[in-house]
C-alpha positions as CSV (number, residue, x, y, z in Angstrom):
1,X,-9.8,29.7,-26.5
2,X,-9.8,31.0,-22.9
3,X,-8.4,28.4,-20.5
4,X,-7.2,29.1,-16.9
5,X,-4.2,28.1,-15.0
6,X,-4.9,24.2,-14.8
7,X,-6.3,23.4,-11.2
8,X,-5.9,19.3,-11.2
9,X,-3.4,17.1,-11.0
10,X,-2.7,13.8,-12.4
11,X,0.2,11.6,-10.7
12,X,1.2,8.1,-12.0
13,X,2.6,5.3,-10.3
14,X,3.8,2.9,-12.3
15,X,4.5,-0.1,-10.0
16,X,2.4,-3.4,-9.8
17,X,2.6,-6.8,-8.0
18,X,1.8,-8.0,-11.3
19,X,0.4,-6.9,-14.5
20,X,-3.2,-8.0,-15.3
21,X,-4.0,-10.2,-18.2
22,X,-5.9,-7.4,-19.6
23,X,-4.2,-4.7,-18.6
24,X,-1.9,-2.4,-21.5
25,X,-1.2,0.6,-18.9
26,X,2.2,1.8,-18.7
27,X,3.4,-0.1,-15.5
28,X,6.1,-2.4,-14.2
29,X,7.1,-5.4,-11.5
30,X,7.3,-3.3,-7.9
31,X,10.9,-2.4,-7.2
32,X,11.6,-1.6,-3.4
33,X,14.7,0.3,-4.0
34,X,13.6,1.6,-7.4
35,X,10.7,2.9,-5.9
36,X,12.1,5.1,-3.6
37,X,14.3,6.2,-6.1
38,X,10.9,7.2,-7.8
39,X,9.2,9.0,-5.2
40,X,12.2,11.3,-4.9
41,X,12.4,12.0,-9.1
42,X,8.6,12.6,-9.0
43,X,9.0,15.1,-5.8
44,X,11.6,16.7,-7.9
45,X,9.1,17.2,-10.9
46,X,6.5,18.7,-8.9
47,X,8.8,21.3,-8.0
48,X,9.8,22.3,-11.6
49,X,6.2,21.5,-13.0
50,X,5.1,25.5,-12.5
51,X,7.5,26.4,-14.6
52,X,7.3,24.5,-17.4
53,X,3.8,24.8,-17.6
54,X,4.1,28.4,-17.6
55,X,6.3,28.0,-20.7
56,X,3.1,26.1,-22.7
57,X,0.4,28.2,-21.0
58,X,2.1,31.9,-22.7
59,X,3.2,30.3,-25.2
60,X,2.1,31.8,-28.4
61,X,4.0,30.7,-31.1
62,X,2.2,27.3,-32.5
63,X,-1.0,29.1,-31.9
64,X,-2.9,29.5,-35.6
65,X,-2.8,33.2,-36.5
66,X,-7.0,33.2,-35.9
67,X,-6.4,32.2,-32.5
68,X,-4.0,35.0,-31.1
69,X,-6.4,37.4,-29.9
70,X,-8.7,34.6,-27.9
71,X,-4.9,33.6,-26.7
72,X,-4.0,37.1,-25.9
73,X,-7.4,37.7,-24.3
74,X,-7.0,34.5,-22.1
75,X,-3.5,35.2,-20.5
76,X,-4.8,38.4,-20.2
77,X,-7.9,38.2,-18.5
78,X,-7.3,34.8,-16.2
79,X,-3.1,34.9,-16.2
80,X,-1.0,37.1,-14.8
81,X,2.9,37.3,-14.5
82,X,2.9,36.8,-10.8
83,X,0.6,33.8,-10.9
84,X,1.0,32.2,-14.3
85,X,2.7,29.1,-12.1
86,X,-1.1,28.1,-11.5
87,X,-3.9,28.4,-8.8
88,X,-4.4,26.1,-5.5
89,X,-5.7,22.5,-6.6
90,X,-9.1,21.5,-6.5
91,X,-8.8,18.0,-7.7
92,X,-5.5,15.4,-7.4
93,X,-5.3,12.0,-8.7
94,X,-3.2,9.1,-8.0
95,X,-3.7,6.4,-10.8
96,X,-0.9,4.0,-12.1
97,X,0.2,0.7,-11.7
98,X,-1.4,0.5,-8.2
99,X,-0.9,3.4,-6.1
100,X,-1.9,1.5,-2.7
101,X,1.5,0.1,-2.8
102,X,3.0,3.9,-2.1
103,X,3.4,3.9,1.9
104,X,1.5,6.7,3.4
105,X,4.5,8.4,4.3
106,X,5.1,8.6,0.7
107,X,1.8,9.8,0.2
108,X,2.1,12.5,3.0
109,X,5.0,13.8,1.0
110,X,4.1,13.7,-2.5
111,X,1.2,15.9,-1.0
112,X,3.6,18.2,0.6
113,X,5.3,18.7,-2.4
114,X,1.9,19.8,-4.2
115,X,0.8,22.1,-1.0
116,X,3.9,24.0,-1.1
117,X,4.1,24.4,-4.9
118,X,1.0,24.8,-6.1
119,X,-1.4,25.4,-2.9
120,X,-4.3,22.8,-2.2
121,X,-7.8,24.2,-1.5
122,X,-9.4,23.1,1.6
123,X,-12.2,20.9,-0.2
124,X,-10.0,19.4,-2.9
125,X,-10.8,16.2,-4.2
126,X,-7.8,14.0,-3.6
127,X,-8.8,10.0,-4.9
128,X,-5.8,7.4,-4.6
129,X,-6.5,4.1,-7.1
130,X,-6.2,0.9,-4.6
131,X,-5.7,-2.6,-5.6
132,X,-7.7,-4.6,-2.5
133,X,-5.1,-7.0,-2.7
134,X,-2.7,-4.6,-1.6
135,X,-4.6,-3.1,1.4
136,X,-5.8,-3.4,4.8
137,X,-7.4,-1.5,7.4
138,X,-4.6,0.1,9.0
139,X,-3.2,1.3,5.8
140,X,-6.2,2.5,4.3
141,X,-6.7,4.3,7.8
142,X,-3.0,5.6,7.3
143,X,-3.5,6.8,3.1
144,X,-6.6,8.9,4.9
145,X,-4.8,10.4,7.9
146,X,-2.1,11.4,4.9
147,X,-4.9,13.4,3.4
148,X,-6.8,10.9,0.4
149,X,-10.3,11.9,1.1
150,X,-11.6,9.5,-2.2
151,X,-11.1,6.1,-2.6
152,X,-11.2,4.5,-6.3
153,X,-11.4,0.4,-5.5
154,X,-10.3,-2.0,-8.6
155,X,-13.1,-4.6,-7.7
156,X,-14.1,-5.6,-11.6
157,X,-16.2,-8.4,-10.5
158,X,-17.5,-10.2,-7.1
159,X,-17.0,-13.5,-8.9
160,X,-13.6,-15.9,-8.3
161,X,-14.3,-17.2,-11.9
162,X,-14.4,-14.1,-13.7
163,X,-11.3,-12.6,-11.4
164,X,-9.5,-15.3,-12.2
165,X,-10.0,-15.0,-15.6
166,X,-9.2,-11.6,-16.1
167,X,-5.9,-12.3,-13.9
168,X,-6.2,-10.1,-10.7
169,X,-3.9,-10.7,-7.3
170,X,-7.1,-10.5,-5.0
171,X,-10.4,-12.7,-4.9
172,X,-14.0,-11.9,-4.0
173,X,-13.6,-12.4,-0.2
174,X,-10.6,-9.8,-0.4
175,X,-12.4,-7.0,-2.6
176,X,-15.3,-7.1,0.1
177,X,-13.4,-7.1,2.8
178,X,-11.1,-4.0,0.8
179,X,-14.8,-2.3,0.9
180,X,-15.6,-2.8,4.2
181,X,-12.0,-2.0,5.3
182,X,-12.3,1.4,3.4
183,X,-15.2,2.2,5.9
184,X,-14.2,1.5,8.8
185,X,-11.1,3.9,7.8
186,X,-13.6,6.7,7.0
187,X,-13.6,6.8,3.5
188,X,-17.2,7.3,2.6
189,X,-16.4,9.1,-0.8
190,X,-15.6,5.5,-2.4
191,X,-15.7,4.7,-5.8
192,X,-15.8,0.9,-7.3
193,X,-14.4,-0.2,-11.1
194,X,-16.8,-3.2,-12.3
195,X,-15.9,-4.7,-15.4
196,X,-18.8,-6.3,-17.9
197,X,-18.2,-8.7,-20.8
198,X,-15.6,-10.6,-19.6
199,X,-15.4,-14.6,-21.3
200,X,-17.3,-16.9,-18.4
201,X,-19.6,-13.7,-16.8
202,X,-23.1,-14.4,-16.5
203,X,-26.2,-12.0,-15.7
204,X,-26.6,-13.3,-12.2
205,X,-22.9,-12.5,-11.5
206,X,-22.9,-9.1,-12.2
207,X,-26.6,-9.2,-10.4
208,X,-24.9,-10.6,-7.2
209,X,-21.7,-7.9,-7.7
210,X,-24.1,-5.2,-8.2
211,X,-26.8,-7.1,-4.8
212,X,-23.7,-6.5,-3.0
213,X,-22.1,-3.1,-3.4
214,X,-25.7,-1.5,-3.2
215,X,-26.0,-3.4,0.5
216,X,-22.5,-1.7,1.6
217,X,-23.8,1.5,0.2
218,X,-20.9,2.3,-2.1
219,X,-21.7,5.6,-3.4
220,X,-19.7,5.6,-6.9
221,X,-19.7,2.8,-9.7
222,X,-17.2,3.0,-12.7
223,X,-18.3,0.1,-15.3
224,X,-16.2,-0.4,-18.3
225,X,-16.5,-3.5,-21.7
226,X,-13.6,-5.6,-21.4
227,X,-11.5,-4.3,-24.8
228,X,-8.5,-6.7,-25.8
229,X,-5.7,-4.6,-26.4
230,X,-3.1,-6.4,-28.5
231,X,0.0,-7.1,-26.7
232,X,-1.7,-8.2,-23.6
233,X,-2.3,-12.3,-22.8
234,X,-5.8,-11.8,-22.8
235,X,-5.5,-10.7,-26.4
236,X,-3.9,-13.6,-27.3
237,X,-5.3,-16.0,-24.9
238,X,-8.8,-14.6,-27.3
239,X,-7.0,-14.2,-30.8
240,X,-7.9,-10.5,-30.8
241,X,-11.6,-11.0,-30.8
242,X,-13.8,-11.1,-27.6
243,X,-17.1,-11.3,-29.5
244,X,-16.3,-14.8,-30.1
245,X,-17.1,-15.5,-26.8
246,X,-19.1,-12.2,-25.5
247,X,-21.3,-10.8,-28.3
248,X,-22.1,-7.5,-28.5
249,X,-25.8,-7.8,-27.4
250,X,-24.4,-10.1,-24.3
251,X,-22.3,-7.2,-23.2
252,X,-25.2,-4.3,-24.0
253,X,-27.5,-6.5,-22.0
254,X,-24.9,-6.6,-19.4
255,X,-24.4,-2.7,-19.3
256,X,-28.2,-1.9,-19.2
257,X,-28.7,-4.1,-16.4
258,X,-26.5,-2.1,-14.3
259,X,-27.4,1.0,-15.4
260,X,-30.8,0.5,-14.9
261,X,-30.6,-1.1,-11.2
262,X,-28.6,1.9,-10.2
263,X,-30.7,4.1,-12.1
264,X,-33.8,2.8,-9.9
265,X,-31.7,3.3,-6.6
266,X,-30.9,6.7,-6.5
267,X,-27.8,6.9,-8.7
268,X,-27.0,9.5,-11.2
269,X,-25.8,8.3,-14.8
270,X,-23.6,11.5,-15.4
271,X,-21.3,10.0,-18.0
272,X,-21.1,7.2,-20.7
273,X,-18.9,4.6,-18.1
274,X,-19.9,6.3,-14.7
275,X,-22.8,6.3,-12.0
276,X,-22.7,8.1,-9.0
277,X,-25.5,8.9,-5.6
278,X,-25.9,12.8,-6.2
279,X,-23.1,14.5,-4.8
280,X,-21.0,11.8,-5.4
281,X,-19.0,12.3,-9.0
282,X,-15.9,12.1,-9.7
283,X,-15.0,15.8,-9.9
284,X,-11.6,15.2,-11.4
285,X,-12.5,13.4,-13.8
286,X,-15.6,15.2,-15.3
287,X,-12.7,17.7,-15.6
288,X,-11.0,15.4,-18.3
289,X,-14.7,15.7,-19.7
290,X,-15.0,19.2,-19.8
291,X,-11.6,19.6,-21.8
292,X,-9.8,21.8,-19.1
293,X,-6.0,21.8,-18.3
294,X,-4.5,19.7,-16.2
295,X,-0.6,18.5,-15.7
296,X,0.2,15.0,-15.3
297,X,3.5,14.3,-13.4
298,X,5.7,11.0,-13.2
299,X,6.8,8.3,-15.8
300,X,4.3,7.9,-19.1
301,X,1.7,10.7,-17.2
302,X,0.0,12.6,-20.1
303,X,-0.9,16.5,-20.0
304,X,-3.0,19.2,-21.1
305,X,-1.7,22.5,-21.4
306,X,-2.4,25.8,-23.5
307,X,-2.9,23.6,-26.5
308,X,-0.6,20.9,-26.1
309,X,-0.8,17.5,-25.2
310,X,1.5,15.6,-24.1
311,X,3.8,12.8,-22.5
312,X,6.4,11.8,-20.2
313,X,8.8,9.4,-21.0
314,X,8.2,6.4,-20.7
315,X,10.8,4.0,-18.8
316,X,11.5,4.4,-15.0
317,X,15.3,4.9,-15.3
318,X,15.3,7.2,-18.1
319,X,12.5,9.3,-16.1
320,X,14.7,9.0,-13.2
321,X,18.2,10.1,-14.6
322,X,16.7,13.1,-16.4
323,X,15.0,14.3,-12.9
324,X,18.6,14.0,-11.4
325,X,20.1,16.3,-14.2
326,X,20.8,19.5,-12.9
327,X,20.2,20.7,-16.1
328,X,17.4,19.4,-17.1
329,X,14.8,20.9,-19.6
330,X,11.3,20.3,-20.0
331,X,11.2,18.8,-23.5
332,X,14.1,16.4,-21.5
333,X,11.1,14.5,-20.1
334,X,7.3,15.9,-21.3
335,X,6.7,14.4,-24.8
336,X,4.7,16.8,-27.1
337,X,2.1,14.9,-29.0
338,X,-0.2,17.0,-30.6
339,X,-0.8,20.6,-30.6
340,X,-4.3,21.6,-31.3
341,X,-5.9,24.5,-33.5
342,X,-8.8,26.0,-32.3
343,X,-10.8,23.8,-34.7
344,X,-9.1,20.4,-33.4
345,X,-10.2,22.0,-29.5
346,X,-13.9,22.8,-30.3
347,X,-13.8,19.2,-31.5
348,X,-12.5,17.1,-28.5
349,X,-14.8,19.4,-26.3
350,X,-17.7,18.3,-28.5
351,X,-16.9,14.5,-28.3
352,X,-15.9,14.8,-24.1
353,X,-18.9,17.0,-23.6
354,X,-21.1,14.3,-25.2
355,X,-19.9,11.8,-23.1
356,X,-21.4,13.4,-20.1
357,X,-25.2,13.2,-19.2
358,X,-25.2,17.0,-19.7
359,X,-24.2,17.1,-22.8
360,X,-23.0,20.2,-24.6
361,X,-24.0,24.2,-23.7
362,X,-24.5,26.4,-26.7
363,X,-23.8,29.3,-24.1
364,X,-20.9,27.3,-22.5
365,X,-19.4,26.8,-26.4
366,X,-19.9,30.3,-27.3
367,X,-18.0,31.7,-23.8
368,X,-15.5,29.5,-24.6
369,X,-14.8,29.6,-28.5
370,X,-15.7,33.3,-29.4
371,X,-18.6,31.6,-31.9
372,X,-21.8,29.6,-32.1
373,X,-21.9,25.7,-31.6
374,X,-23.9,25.9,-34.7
375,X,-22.2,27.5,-36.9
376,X,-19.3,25.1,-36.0
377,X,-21.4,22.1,-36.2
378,X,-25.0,22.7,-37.3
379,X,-24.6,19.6,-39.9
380,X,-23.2,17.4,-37.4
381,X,-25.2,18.2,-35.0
382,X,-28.7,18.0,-37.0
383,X,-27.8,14.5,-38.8
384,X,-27.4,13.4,-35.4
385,X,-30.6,14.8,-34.4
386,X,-32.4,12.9,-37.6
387,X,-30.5,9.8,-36.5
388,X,-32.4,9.6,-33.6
389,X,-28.7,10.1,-31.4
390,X,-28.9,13.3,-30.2
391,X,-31.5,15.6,-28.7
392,X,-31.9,19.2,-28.1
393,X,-33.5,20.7,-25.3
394,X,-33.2,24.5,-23.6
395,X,-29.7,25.4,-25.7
396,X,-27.9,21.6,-25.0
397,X,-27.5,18.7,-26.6
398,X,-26.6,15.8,-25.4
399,X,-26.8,11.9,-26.4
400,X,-30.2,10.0,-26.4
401,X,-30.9,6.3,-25.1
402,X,-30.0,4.9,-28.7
403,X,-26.9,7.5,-28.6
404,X,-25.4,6.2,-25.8
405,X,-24.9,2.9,-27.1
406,X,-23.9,4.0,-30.4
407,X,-22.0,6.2,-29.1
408,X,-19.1,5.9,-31.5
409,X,-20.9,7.0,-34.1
410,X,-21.3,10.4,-32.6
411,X,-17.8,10.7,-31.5
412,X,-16.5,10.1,-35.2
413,X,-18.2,13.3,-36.5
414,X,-15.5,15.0,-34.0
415,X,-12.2,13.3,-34.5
């Protein structure tokens, strides 16, 4: 399977005032000192990614014997020995934790450390996660003059009840005050999260939410379910099961709601939990959605390169003491997890691709697998069909109305 040097970057923060009540990403109580301590480990990693990347991108020995010549054809064709450490970056990604408690000086340099190793093309998409509990004007002004040209606000909801319920440091008046801040600075590629089925929402909440992030003309929405992930207090605050208190139609009615009053204002549905003004997508991520490489640097960050995925370790001292070795290997802190055949990739790019309002290419598949989508997954593809899930139109397919929320039932055909 062709696949060029990875272009995108994910970096992970893992530090948080406080962990939300929902929340089961890796992160941990902000540490001034350890923080710093951090910065410098991840600086170091960025330095040393190139290389080991280059070690997973030529490598050839856990690829299946069918796949050698696409593999060979690939390093080939897009990879050669001078530039195998990767080409300039078109998208960067700061997620975590809550990457609006970096200072922009740490910012600045983190970027630094990706211009001089890598390269960083003039346009790249560079979007920093921000709690609006930890920002204000002048910083926000500060994270742009650094060089984050996108925005990604965690609002989740416009309501003190639900807010409250779901355990976040800021309230209502702070999150609009967070989006108006974030213009004033300049940033007018913002993004908000909204969260829907949350115990206590109504309709007319998410109505007002929605009333007001159309009036400040916030270009991107993010909506996701509220999912209780065991091991978090929500999960046991619920005993594991939210449809007890929001049932499945509650939440469905919730998501078409929105879908449809953005739908009706100009904005773009281009994937399952994301709506954008035209223009306006999240170009990183419909990179995760088209299956391509990327690395993912600092503590618990996972990768995808050649045909590995992968992890980093997953405490902050351990991540830090292994950057410090001056020995250090890359199997020392990147976790393999899974590497995947040729049959395994032509999956997952079937079940991304679906998630996106474009669907899957025939042509795409076939430039990029050596072989018809059909004759990969005719059967799938045409029970879906019958099910009324998926349609076909000019050599795509992609979900229907119906597909979209029974979405899951596409998916499983390609795990």
């Amino acid at each position: 399977m062709a696949k060029c040097p990875p272009t995108s970057v994910y970096i992970h923060f893992p530090y948080c005032v406080r962990k939300c009540a929902y929340c089961d990403f890796l992160s941990f109580p902000l540490c001034a000192e350890e923080k710093n301590e951090y910065i410098g480990a991840l600086l170091s990693e960025i330095r040393l990614s190139p290389k080991w990347g280059a070690e997973l991108l030529s490598r050839k020995e856990d690829i299946d014997a069918e796949e050698i010549p696409l593999a060979e054809k690939h390093f080939g064709d897009c990879v050669t020995e001078a530039d195998r450490a990767g080409s300039s970056l078109k998208t960067i990604y700061f997620g975590g934790g809550t990457p609006s408690l970096m200072t922009p000086s740490q910012v600045e340099a983190v970027l630094r450390a990706l211009r001089e190793t890598f390269g960083i093309e003039e346009d790249c998409e560079i979007t920093l996660e921000a709690n609006p509990g930890t920002t204000d004007e002048s910083k926000l002004l500060a994270l742009r003059e650094a060089g984050v040209n996108r925005l990604s606000l965690g609002i989740q909801s416009l309501e003190d009840p639900v807010l409250t319920t779901l355990g976040r440091i800021h309230d209502a008046d702070a999150a609009k005050r967070a989006i108006r801040d974030a213009r004033s600075a300049g940033f007018s590629n913002l993004s908000c999260d909204l969260m829907l089925g949350i115990p206590g929402q109504t309709i007319q909440s998410v109505k007002d939410t929605l009333a007001f992030l159309l009036a400040e003309d916030v270009p991107h929405i993010s909506l996701y379910s509220l999912i209780l992930e065991e091991g978090t207090p929500m999960y046991t605050r619920y005993g594991g099961d939210i449809e007890k208190y929001v049932t499945q139609e509650e939440d469905r009615e919730m998501y078409h709601l929105v879908t449809e009053t953005l739908g009706s204002c100009g904005f773009v549905h281009y994937e399952i939990s994301n709506m954008a003004r035209p223009g306006y997508e999240s170009r990183h991520n419909l990179m995760y959605w088209r299956a391509e490489n990327y690395y993912g640097l600092g503590v618990g960050a996972h990768y995808y390169l050649g045909n590995e995925r992968g992890r980093h370790v997953e405490t902050v001292a351990e991540y830090i003491a292994q950057m410090r070795n001056r020995e250090i290997r890359r199997s020392d802190v990147w976790v393999t997890e899974e590497i995947l055949s040729r049959k395994e990739q032509m999956k997952e790019y079937m079940m991304l691709g679906f998630r996106t309002k474009r669907g899957v290419e025939e042509k795409t598949f076939r430039e990029r697998f050596s072989t018809p989508m059909d004759s990969a997954f005719g059967a799938e593809l045409q029970r879906q069909i019958r099910a009324g899930l998926v349609t076909s139109e000019e050599g795509s397919y992609r979900l229907t109305e119906k597909g979209v929320d029974l979405a899951n039932q596409v998916f499983m055909d390609y795990v």
